[in-house]
N, C-alpha and C positions, 0 to 999 in steps of 0.2 A: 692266862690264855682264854680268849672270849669262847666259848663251847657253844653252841646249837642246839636246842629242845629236839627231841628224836618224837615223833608224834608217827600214829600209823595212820595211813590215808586212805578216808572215809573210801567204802564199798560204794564202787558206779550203782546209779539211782536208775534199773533198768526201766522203771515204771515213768522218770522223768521224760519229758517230750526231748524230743531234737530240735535244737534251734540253730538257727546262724551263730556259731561264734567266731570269736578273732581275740588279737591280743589287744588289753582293755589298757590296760597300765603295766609299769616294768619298777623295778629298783634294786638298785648293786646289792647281792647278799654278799657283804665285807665278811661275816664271819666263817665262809667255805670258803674262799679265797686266801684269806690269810692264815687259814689253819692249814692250808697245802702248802705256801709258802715256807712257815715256821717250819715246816717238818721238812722240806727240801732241804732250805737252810743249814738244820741242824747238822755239825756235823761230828756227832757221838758215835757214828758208824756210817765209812765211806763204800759200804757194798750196797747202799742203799739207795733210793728214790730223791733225787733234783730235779726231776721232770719229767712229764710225759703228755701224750694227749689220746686221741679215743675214749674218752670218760666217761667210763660208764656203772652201773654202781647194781649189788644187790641185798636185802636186808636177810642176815642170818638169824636162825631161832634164837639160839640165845643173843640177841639184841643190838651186837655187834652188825658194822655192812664191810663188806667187802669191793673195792675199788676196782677197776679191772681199764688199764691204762696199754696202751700200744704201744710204737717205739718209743722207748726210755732212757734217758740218761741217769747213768749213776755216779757215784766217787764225790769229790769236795766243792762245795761252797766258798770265796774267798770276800771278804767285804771290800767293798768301793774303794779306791777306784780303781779299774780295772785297767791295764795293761795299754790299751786305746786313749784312756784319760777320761772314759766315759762316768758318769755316777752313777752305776750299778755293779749292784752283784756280779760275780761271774764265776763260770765253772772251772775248776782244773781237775787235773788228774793225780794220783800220790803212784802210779807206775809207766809213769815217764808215757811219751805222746798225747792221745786226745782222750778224753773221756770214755767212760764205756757207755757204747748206746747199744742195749739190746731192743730186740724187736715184741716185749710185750713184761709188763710185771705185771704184780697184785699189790692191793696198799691194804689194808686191816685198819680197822675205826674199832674203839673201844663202843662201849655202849653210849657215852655221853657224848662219841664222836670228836675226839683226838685222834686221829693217825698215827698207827703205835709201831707197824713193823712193817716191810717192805718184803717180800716173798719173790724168790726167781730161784732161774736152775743153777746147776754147775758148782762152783765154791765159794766159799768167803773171798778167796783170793783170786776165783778168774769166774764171774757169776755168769751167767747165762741165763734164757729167757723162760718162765716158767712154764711156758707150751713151747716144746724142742722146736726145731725147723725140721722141716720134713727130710726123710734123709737124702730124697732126692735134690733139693738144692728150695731155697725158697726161704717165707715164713707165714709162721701164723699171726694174728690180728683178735683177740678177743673182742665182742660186741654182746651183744645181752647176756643174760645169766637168771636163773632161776630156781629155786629150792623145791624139790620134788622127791617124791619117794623111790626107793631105791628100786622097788619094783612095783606095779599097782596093788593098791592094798596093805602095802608095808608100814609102817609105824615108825620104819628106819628112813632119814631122811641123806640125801645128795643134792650135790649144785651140779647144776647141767649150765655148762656155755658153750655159746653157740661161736664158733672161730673161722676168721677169713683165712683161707688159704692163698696165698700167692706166690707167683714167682716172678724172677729176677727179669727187669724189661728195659728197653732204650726207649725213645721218642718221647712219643704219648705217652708210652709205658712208664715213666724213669719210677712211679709210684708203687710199680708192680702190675705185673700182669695177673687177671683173677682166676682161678682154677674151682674153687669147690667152696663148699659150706661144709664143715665140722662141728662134733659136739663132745668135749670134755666132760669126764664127770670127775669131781674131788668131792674126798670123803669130809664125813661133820665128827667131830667140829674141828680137826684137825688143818681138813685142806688139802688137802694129799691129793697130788694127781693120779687116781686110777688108770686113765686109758684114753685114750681119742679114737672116734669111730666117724666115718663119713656119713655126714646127713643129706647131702645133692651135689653130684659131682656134677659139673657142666665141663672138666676140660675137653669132653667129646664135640661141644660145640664149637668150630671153625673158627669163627669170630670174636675173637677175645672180650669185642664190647659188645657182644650179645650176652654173655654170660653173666645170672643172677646170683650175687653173694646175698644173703636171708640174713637176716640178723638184727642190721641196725635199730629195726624198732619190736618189740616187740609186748602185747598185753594178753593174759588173759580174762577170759570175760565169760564167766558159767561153764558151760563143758568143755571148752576149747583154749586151746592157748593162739592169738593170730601171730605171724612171724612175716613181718615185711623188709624187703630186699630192694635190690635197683641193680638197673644194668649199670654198663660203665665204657658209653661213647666217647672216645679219642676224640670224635670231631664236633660234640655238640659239650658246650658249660651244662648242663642238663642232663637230666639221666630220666629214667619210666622209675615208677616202684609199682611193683609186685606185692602178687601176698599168698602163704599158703597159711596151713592151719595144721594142728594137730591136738588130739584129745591133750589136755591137761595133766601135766604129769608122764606124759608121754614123749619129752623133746628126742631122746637118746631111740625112741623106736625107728627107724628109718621108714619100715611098711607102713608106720601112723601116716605120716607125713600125704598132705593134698593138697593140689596148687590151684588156685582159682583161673578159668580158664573167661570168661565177660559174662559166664550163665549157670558154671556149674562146677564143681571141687572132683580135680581130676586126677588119677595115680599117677602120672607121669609129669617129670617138672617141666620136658619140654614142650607141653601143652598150656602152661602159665603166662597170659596174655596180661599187659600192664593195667591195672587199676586206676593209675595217674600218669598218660600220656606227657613225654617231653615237648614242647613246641610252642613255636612263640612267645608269650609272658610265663609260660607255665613248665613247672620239670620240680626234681627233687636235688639237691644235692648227693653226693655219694653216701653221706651219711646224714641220716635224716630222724626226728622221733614220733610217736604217736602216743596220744592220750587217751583215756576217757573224759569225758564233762558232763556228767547228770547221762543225756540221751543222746550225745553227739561227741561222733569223734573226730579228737582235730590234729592234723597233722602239721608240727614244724620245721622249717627248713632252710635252709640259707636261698634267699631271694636269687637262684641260680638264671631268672630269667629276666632279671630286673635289667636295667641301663646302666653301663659303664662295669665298674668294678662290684656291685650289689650279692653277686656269688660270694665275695670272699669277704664282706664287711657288713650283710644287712638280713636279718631274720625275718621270714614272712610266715602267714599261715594260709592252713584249706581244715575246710570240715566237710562233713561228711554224717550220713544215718546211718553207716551199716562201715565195716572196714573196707567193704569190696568197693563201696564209692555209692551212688558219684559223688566225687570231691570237687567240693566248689571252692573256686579262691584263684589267686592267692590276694592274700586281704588284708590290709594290717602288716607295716614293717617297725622294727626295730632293729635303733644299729649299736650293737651294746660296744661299752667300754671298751680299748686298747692302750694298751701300754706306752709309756713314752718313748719313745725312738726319734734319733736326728734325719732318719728316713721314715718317715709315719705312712707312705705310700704304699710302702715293699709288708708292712706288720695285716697280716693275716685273720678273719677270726673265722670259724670252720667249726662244722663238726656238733651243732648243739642237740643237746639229748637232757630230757625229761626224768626227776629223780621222785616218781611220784611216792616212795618211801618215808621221804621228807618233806610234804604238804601240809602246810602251818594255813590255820584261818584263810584257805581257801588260797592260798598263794602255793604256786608249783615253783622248784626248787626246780632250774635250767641251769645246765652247765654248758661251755661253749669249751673250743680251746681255742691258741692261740701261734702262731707262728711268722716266721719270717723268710717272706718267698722273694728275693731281691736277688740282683742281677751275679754276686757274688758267690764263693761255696756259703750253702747257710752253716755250718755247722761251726767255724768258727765266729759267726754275728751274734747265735743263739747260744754257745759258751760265755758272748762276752756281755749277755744280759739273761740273767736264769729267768726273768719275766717273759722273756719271748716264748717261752715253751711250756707254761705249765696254764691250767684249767682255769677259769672265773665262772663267778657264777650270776647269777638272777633271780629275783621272784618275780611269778607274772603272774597277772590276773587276766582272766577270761571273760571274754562279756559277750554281749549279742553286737 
């Protein structure tokens, strides 16, 4: 099995100037792709991981990272050809009907980065999602994650993630409608879910796509940790991203918590004014990541303003001197890899997020995911090829 060098990624250089960046060059990282693969694949245990997407990753003390993956498929693997007469893999299930898709796992990487175990709720034989659904009806969506002390000054350490809440919707909705921002803590080095506490609720806001889910990207950088979010407009491909902040170490505080308002960090999240306006060429996708580069930060995104289908197939960037903005861009596309499909129109890529734990000679480790939005139910096209549903990766380089 080809394994991946685990390298820790060089401390942002605050003394470095801020320049224009963009993406300079790209190339397939085969060895995180196919290490996700072989382990869906495998099937030594069918309560396990086939697939997922929201990929998002964080590096444990002891050396080990933790995956942290949204709707998930579990159960069996079958080799080619599949049922359609297709040449791929496909999924089934070993207790009769569809597969089990829960609404979020966890994946465990050894220290050399093998994929070793699969973590969710409920049992061996009817598993469920490792953050419950809320009991009023809905689910959660893990998005960043972090290693922090258990309380400040502690020596004891916890993961804090940060989790979408949502609930059940029609229309625009069918993806869910948004309700709040969450933060898990699980204990070290076990894992153990201790408890979920609300970190901004927004279901008091009226308008469902006014409401900011915080998560998807988040750094921190000297005292602070930033946490950037995006609304979620039914009628614009585009969204705004937000940004609040909170001392380091602090995600699980709610009272930490300040929302940048165009001038100033403000206690109230419904005073949080976008940092990167939607409109015309410009917007974020839903899920979106942010880096550091020396003196500049650069934000990536799926080209959600670009012409034609560019949302769902092509990577853009913005930078930026400061996280509150202004962000300039979008500058520089990339349309990474998709899978082969006899419908190549309907294959999806979505969702890319920055792994900067695993930053080799200066190359950032991007993970995208991948799916299949075609006029059919998806869930039996994306059974009848397990490529359609699981993560790839990238390295990219930065440049001016």
């Amino acid at each position: 099995m080809l394994l991946w060098a685990l390298s820790r990624p060089p401390a942002p250089d605050r003394a470095a100037p801020c320049t224009a960046r963009r993406i300079a060059s790209w190339t397939a990282d085969t060895g995180h792709t196919a290490a996700f693969a072989r382990y869906g694949d495998d099937n030594t245990r069918t309560d396990d991981w086939t697939g997922g997407d929201g990929t998002h990753s964080v590096r444990l003390p002891d050396g080990r990272t933790l995956w942290l993956f949204s709707d998930t498929f579990l159960d069996r693997v079958q080799p080619p050809p599949n049922p359609q007469g297709r040449p791929h893999r496909w999924r089934t299930s070993d207790h009769g009907g569809t597969p089990y898709l829960r609404h979020n796992s966890l994946v465990v990487t050894s220290r050399s980065g093998r994929p070793e175990r699969t973590l969710t709720g409920g049992t061996p034989a009817a598993p469920g999602p490792f953050f419950p659904d809320p009991p009023d009806g809905g689910w959660r969506w893990p998005v960043q994650a972090h290693v922090e002390p258990r309380t400040p000054g502690s020596p004891e350490k916890v993961v804090r993630v940060l989790l979408w809440n949502r609930a059940p919707g029609t229309g625009p909705w069918i993806f869910g409608v948004p309700r709040g921002t969450e933060v898990a803590t699980l204990s070290l080095p076990d894992l153990r879910l201790e408890g979920i506490t609300e970190a901004v609720g927004r279901s008091d806001v009226a308008d469902p796509g006014r409401r900011v889910l915080y998560g998807t990207a988040s750094v921190t950088d000297g005292a602070w940790t930033y946490v950037f979010g995006g609304d979620d407009p039914p009628s614009s491909p585009a969204s705004s991203a937000y940004l609040a902040r909170v001392p380091a170490g602090r995600l699980g505080d709610r009272e930490r918590w300040r929302y940048w308002d165009g001038a100033h960090w403000r206690r109230r999240a419904e005073d949080a004014r976008p940092v990167l306006h939607a409109g015309g060429r410009r917007g974020v996708g839903s899920a979106f990541t942010v880096v550091r580069d020396g003196g500049t930060w650069v934000l990536l995104t799926m080209d959600t303003g670009g012409a034609g289908t560019a949302g769902m197939r092509t990577v853009t960037s913005y930078w930026s001197c400061a996280p509150y903005g202004p962000w300039h861009g979008p500058d520089g596309r990339l349309t990474p890899p998709r899978p082969a499909d006899p419908a190549p129109q309907y294959v999806a890529a979505y969702n890319p997020q920055a792994h900067p734990e695993f930053t080799a000679s200066g190359q950032l480790l991007l993970s995208y995911d991948i799916n299949w939005l075609g006029p059919a139910p998806a869930d039996p096209h994306l059974n009848g090829n397990v490529a359609l549903y699981r993560p790839r990766f990238l390295r990219l380089r930065l440049g001016p």
